[in-house]
Backbone bond lengths (Angstrom), bond angles and torsions (degrees), N, CA, C in turn:
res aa  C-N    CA-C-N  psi(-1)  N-CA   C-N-CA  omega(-1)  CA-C   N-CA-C  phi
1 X - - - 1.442 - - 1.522 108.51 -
2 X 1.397 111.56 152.51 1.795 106.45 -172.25 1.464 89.76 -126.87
3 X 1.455 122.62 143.64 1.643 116.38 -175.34 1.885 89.68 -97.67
4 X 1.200 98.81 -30.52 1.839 78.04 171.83 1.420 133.19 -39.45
5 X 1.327 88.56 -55.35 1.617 114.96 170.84 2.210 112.77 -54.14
6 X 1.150 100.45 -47.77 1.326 110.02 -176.23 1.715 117.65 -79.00
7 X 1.223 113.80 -10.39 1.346 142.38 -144.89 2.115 82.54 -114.22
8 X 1.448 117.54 -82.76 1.286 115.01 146.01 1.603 147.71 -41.31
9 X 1.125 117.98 -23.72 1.573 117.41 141.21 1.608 134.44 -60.42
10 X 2.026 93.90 -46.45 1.874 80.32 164.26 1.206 125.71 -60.78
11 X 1.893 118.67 -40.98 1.361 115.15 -162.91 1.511 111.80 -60.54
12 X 1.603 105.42 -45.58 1.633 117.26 164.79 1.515 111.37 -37.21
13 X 1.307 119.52 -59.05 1.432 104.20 -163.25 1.582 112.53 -83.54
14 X 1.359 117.37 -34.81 1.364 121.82 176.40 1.975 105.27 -41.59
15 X 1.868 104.65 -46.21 1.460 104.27 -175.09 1.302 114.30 -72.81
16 X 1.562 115.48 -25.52 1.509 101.84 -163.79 1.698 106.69 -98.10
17 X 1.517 111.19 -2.40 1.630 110.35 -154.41 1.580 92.55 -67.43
18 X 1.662 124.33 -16.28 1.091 103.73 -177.14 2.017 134.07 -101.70
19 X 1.459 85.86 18.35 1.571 102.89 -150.46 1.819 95.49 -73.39
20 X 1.223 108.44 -25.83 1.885 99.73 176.92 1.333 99.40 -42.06
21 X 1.306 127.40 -49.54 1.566 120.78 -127.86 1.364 79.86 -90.99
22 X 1.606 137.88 -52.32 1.749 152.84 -173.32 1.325 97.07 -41.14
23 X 1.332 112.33 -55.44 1.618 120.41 -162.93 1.523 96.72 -71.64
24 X 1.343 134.43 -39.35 1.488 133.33 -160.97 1.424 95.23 -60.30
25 X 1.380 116.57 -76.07 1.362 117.34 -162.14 1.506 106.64 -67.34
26 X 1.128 129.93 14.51 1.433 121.64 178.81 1.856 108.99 -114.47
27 X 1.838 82.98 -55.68 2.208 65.19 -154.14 1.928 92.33 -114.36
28 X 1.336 106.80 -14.34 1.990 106.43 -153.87 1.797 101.26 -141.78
29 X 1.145 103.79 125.59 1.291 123.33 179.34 1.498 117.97 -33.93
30 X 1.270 138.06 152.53 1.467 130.62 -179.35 1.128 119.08 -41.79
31 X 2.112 94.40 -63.20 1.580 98.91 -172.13 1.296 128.10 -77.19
32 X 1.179 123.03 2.28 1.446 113.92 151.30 1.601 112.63 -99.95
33 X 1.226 151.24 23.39 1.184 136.23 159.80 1.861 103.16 -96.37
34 X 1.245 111.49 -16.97 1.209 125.09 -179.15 1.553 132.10 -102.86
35 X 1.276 94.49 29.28 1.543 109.51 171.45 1.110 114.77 -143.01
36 X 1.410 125.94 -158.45 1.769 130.33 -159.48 1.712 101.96 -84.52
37 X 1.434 113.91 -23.25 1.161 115.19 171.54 1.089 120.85 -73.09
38 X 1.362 124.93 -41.47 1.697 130.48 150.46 1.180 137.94 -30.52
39 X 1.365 110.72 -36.32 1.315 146.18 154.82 1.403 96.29 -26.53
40 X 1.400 85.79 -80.76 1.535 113.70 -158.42 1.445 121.03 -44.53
41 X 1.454 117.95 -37.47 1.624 157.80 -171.18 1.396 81.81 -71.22
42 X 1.403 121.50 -61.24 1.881 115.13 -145.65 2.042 92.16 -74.45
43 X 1.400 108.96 -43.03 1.372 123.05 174.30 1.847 100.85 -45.74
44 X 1.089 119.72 -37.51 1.553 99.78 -162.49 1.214 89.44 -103.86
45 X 0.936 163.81 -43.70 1.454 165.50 160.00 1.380 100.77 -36.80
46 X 1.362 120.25 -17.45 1.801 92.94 168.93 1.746 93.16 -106.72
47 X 0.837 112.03 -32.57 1.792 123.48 -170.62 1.622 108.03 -46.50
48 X 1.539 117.43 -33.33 1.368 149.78 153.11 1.775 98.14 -23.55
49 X 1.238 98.51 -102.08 1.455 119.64 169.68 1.509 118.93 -30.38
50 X 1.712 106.97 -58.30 1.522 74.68 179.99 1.584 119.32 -112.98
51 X 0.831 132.65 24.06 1.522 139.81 96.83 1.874 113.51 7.20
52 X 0.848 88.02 -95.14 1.595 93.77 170.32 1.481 117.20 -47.78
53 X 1.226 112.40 -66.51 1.771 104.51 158.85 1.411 119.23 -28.46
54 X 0.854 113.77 -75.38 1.821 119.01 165.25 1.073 111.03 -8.26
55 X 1.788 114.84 -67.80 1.561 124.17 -137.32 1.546 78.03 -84.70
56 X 1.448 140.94 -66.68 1.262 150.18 -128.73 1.736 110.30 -87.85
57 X 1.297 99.04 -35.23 1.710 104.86 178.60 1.079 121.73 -137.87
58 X 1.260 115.20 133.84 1.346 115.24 -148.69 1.778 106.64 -89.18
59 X 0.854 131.85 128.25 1.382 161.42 -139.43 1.574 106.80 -115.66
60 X 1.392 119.85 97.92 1.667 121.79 -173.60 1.621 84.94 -99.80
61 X 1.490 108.81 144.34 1.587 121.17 157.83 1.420 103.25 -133.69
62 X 0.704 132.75 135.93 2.125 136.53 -178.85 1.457 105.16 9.58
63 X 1.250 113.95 50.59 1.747 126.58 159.29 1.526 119.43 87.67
64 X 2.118 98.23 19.64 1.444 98.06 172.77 1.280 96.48 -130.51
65 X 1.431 109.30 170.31 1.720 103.22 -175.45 1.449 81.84 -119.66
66 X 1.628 84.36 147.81 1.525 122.18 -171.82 1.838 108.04 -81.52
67 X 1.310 106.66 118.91 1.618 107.56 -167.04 1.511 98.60 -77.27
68 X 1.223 120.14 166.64 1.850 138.53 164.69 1.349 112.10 -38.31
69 X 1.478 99.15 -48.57 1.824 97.76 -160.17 1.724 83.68 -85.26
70 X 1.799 139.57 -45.21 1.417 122.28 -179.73 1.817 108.50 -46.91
71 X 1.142 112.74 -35.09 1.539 117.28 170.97 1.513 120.85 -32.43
72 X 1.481 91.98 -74.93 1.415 128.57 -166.51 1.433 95.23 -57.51
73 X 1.273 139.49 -53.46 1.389 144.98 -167.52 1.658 98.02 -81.26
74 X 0.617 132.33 -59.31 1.731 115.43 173.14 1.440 109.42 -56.51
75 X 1.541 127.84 -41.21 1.827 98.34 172.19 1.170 98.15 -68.92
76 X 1.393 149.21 -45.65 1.587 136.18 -151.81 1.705 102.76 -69.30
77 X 1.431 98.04 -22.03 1.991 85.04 -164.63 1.680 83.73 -79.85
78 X 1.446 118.60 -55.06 1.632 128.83 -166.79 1.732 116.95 -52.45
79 X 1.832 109.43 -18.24 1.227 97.61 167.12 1.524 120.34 -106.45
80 X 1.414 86.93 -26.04 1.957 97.96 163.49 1.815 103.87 -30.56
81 X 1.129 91.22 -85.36 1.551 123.70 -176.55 1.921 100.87 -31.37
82 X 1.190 117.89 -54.83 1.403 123.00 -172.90 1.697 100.47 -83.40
83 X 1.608 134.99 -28.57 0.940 106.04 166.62 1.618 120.60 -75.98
84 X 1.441 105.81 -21.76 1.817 97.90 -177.16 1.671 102.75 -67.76
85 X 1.406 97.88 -54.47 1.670 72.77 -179.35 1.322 141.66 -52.35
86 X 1.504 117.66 -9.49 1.421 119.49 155.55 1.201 123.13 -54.97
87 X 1.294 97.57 -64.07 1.784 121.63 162.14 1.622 99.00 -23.05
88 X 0.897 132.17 -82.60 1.943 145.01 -177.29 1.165 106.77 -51.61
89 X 1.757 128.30 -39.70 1.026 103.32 -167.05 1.959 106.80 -84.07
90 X 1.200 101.23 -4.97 1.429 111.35 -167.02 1.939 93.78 -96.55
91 X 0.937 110.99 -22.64 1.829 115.56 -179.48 1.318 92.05 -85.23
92 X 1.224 140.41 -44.30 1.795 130.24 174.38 1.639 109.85 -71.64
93 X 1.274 124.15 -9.33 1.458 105.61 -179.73 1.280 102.41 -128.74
94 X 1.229 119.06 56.06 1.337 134.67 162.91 1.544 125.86 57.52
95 X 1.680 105.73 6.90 1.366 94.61 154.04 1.462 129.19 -86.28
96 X 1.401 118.84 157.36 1.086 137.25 -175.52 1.679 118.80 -54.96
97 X 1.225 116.18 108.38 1.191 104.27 173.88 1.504 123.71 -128.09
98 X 1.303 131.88 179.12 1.521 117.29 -166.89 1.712 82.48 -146.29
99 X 1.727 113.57 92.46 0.945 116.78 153.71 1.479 167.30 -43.22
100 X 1.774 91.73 -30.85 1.349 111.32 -168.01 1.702 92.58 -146.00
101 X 1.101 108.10 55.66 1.576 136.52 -169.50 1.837 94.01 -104.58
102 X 1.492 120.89 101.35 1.423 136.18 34.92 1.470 113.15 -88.03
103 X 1.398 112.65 -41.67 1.764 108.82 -165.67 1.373 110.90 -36.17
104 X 1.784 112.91 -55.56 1.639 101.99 -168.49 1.609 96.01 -131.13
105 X 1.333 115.13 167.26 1.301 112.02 -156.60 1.562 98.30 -127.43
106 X 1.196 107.27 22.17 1.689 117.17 -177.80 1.276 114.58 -73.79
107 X 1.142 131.42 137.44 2.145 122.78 149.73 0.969 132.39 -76.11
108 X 1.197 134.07 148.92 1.061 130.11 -159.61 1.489 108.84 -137.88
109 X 1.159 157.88 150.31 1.554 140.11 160.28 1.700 100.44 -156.92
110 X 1.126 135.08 169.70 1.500 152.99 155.57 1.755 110.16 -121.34
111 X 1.397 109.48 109.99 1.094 108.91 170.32 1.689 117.27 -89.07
112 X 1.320 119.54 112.57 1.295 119.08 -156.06 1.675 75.65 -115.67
113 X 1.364 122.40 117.56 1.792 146.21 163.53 1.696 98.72 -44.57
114 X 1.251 114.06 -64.50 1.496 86.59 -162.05 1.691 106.96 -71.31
115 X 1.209 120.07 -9.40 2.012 116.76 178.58 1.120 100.97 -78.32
116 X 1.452 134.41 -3.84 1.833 127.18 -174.34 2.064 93.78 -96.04
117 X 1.297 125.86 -15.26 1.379 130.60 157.64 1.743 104.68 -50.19
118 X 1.424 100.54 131.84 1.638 100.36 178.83 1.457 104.55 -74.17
119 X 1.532 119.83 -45.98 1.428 132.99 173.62 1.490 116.37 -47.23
120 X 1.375 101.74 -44.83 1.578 105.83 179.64 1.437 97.83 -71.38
121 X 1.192 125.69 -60.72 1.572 121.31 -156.46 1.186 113.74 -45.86
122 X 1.792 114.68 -43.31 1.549 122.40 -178.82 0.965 92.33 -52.25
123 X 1.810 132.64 -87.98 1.498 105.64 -160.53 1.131 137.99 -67.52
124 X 1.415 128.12 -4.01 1.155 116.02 158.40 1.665 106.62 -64.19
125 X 1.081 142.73 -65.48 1.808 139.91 168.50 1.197 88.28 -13.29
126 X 1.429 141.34 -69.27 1.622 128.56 -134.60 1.652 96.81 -86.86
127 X 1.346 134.06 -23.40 1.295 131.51 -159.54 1.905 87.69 -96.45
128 X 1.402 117.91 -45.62 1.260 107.03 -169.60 2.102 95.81 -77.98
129 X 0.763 114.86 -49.37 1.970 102.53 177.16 1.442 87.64 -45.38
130 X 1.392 147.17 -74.74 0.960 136.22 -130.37 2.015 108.63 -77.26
131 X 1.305 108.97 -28.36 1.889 122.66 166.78 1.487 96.78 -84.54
132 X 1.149 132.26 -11.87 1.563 126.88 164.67 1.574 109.18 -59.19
133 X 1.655 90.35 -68.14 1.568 86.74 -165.67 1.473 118.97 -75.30
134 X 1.105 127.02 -22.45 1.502 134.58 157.98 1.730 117.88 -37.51
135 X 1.231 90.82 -34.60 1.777 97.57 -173.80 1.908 101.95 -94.35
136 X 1.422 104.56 -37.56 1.394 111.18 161.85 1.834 143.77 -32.49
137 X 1.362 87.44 -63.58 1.673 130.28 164.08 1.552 97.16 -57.71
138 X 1.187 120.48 -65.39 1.400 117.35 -160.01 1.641 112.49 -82.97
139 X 1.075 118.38 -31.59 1.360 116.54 148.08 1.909 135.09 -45.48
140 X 1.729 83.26 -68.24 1.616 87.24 -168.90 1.405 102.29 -80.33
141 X 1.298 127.21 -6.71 1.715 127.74 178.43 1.730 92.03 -69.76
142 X 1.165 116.61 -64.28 1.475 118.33 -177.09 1.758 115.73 -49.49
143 X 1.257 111.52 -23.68 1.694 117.69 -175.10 1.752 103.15 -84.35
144 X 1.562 102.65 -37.72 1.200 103.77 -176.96 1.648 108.22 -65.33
145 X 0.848 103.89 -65.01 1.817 130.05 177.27 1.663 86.52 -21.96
146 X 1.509 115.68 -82.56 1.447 120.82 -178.77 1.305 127.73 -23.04
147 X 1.624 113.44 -54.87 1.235 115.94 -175.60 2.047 111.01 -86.90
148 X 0.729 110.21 -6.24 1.667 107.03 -166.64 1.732 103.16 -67.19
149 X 1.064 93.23 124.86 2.273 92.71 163.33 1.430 101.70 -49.74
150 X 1.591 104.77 127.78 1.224 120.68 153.24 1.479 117.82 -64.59
């Protein structure tokens, strides 16, 4: 495990977990910032960035340097991952979401009573960011690991 790496996934996801909602009222319709395709959008929009990190600075992980495309695939999994969980956390508190938006164009939400509590909601946010990035780290640490020159 590299805490650099883990250290840079929270800050990533803490910034991007909120970009569905930024992006809605600005440039792209709800129901696609709010589904798996949205996801996908918040994933390449960070993959962008570090991508470029990659190419420009050279990147030590346990005595190999980390290539562009190992880059690129740890922001895409780390913002994937931080935009769905918006996505979820907004499908458990009863907003409307359109998951599987292009195929079907339906909404979907679960209004779960105690997540409509402002008190409750925070901690639930802090327990799910916090099983976010755990699953994050351990993923894209392993993707990175994969791709780096030996």
């Amino acid at each position: 495990m590299y805490p650099a790496f883990a250290v840079a996934g929270a800050v990533i996801t803490i910034g991007v977990a909120g970009l569905p909602d930024r992006l809605t009222w600005r440039f792209i319709p709800h129901g696609v910032t709010h589904s798996l395709v949205g996801a996908a959008i918040v994933g390449a929009l960070v993959a962008g960035p570090t991508w470029w990190i990659g190419t420009n600075i050279t990147v030590y992980a346990g005595g190999a340097i980390v290539t562009p495309v190992a880059a690129a695939q740890y922001g895409f999994t780390v913002g994937s991952l931080a935009g769905f969980g918006h996505v979820l956390g907004d499908f458990l508190t009863g907003t409307d979401v359109r998951l599987v938006w292009p195929i079907a164009d339906y909404e979907v939400s679960v209004n779960v009573p105690r997540l409509l509590n402002p008190r409750n909601n925070e901690g639930i946010n802090l327990i799910g960011t916090l099983a976010l990035l755990t699953i994050v780290v351990g993923l894209a640490s392993s993707s990175v690991t994969a791709a780096m020159i030996p």
